[in-house]
N, C-alpha and C positions, 0 to 999 in steps of 0.2 A: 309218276303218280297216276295219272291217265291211264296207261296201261296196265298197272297192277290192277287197278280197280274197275277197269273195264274185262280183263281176265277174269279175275273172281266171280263177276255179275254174267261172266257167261258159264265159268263152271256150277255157280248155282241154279243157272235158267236151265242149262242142256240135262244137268241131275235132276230136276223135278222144277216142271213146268208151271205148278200151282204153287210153290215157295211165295211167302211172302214179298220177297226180294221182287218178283214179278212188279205186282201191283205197285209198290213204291216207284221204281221206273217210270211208270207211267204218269206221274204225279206232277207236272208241273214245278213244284218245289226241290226236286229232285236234282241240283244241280253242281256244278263245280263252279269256285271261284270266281270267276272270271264272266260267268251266267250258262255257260254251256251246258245242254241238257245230258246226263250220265245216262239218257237210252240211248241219243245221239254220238257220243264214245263206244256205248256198246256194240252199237250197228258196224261202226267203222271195222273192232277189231274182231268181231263176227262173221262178217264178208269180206275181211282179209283172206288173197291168197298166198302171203305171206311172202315170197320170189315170183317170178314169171317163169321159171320153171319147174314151178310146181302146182302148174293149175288143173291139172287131172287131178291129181294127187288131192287139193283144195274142193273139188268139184264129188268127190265120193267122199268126204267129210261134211260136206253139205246135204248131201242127198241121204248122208245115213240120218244127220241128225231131224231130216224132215219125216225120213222114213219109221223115226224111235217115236216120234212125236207129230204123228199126222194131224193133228190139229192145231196143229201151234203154229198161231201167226209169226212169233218172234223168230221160228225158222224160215218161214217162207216168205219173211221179208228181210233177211238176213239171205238167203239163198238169192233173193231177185237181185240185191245190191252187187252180188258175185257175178249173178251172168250179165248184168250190164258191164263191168269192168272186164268181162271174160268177151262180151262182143265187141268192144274197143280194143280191147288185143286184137282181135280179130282184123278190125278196121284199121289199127295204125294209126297213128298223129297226124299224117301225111294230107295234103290238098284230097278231095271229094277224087279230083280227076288220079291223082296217082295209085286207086287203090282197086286192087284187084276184084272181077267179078265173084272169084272165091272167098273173098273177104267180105263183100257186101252180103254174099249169102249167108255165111256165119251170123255178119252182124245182125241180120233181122230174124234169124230163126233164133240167135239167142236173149235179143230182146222182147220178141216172141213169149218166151219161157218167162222170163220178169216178169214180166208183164199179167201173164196166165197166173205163176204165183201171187201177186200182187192182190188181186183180183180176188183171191179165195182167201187170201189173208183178210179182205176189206170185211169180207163175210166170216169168218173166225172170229175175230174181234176189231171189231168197226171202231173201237176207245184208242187206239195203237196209231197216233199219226204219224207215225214211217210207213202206215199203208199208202197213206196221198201221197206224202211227202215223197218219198221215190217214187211214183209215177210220172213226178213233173221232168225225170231226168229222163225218160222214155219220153215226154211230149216236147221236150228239148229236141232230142234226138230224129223223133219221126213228125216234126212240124204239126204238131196237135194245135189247135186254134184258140186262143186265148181264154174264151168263154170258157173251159174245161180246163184250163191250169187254174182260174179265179173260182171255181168248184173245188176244186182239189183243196186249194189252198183255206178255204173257209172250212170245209170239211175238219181239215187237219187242225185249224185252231178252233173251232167250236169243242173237239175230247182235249185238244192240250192251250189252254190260253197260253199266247204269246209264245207260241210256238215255232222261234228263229229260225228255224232249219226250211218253213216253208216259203216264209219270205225270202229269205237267203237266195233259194235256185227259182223260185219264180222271176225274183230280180236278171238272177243271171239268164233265165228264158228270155228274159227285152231288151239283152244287148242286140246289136244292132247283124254283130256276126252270127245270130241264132234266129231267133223268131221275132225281133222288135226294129225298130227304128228310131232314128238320135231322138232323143227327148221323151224316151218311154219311160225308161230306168227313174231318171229327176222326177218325172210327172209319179211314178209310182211310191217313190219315197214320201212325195210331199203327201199321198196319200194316207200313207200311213203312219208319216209320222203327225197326222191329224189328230189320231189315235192318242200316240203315246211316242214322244220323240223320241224316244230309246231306237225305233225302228231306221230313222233318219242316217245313224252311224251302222246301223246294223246293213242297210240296203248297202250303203258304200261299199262295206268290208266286204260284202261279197263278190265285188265287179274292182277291187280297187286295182289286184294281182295282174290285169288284164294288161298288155302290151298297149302303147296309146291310151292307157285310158283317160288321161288328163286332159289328151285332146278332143278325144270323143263326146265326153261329157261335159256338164256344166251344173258341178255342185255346189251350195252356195258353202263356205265356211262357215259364216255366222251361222247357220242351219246344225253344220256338219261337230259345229265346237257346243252348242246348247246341246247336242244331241248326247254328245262325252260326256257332260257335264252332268247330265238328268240321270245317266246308267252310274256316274261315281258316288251318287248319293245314295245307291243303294251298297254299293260295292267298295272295295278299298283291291279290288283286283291290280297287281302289277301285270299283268299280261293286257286288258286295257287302256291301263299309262303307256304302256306301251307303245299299242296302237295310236292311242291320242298325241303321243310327243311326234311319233313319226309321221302324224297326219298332219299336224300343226308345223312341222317342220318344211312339209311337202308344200302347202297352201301359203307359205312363206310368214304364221304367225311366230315369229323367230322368240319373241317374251312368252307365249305359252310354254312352246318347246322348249325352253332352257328353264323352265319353272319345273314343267313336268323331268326335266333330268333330274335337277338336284333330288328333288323326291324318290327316284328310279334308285339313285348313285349306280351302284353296277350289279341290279337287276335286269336283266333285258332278256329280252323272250325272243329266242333265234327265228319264230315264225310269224311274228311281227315287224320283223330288219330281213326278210327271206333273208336268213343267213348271214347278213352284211355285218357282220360285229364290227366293223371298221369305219361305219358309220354310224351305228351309234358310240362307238368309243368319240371319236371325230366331233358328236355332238355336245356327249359326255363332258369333255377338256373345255368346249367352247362355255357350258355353263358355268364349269368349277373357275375359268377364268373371270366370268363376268359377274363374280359374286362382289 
């Protein structure tokens, strides 16, 4: 579903730039199910290079559609999202120390180019917060200093209120393996979700995937379960339940999680279980038994 309808929204953007279809994107209310923003899908499947062998190939698909439409921010932050995943190709998964001088030169001339896109996108149209918002994966990248990802990030929610995508990688900018130190991450949730506790679960979800993270961090549940609970009143998202059952399950509240199954029965969202159907099936049986 995600993907048809993030196709469509780019063969209508890349046809004619001033389509209605535009300005709805950019709309806050714009969303999928589950709260996820449909310019936030678009972007994804826009700066797709579809395989890793075919990033030239991706790379003159980008450059025509900037070239058809030189004013178009949604290309040229569509384009910058490409050459940051095109300068980690570059750089490789691999330790800092294992990566070739040829590869660091890649990685910063092509973040470079993001960057420089980015930048003239902000001035194209300044309303588009995927201008900030992907800047903050360059301030990840090349150790930009705080004060300037908490710009960014305001930037990006003053044109889109509650604009997830910016807290999302801001969070992941205060892991501890990036720009932050233990107790950034917590201290910045409680921030926000001063706000509006929806942000509470929202910060989590973004550092949850991380190797160790249970021991790195220290979230509160009671926190992290009000947090579910505030975003379900607006929403009846199965891809949420989801995430709630598998969080409630992790943090050892064993009676949410088997609540939230019976409700799920076998809807599950493969990118909420990374893939594990065998645990939520596992969880699944444990409810239907304990009715």
């Amino acid at each position: 579903f995600k993907q048809k309808t993030a196709y469509e929204i780019g063969v209508r953007l890349v046809g004619s730039e001033m389509c209605i279809r535009d300005r709805e994107l950019l709309s806050d209310k714009t969303r999928f199910p589950d709260g996820e923003p449909k310019l936030d899908v678009f972007y994804e499947q826009a700066s797709s290079s579809e395989t890793s062998s075919n990033w030239p190939t991706a790379l003159t698909r980008q450059n025509r559609w900037v070239s058809s439409y030189p004013r178009s921010a949604r290309a040229k932050i569509a384009r910058a999202r490409f050459y940051i995943s095109y300068a980690w190709n570059a750089r490789g998964s691999g330790y800092s120390n294992t990566v070739k001088e040829e590869g660091w030169k890649l990685f910063r001339e092509r973040l470079a180019l993001a960057e420089q896109d980015l930048l003239q996108a902000q001035k194209d149209d300044p309303s588009d917060p995927y201008g900030y918002v992907v800047c903050i994966t360059i301030a990840m990248a090349n150790g930009w200093e705080r004060a300037k990802v908490d710009a960014l990030v305001a930037k990006a929610m003053a044109v889109f209120p509650n604009c997830d995508s910016a807290i999302s990688r801001e969070a992941y900018y205060l892991t501890p393996r990036w720009q932050g130190e233990r107790g950034d991450v917590e201290r910045f949730a409680d921030q926000w979700s001063a706000k509006n506790k929806a942000y509470y679960s929202i910060v989590w979800e973004s550092v949850q995937g991380l190797s160790n993270i249970m021991d790195e961090t220290h979230f509160s549940w009671a926190k992290l379960k009000a947090s579910y609970e505030a975003r379900l009143k607006d929403s009846t998202s199965e891809i949420l339940k989801n995430r709630y059952a598998r969080d409630a399950n992790r943090f050892g509240d064993t009676e949410t999680a088997l609540r939230l199954m019976r409700e799920l029965k076998n809807k599950w969202d493969p990118n909420a279980w990374n893939n594990n159907k065998e645990q939520f099936n596992q969880l699944r049986q444990k409810a239907d038994l304990s009715k």
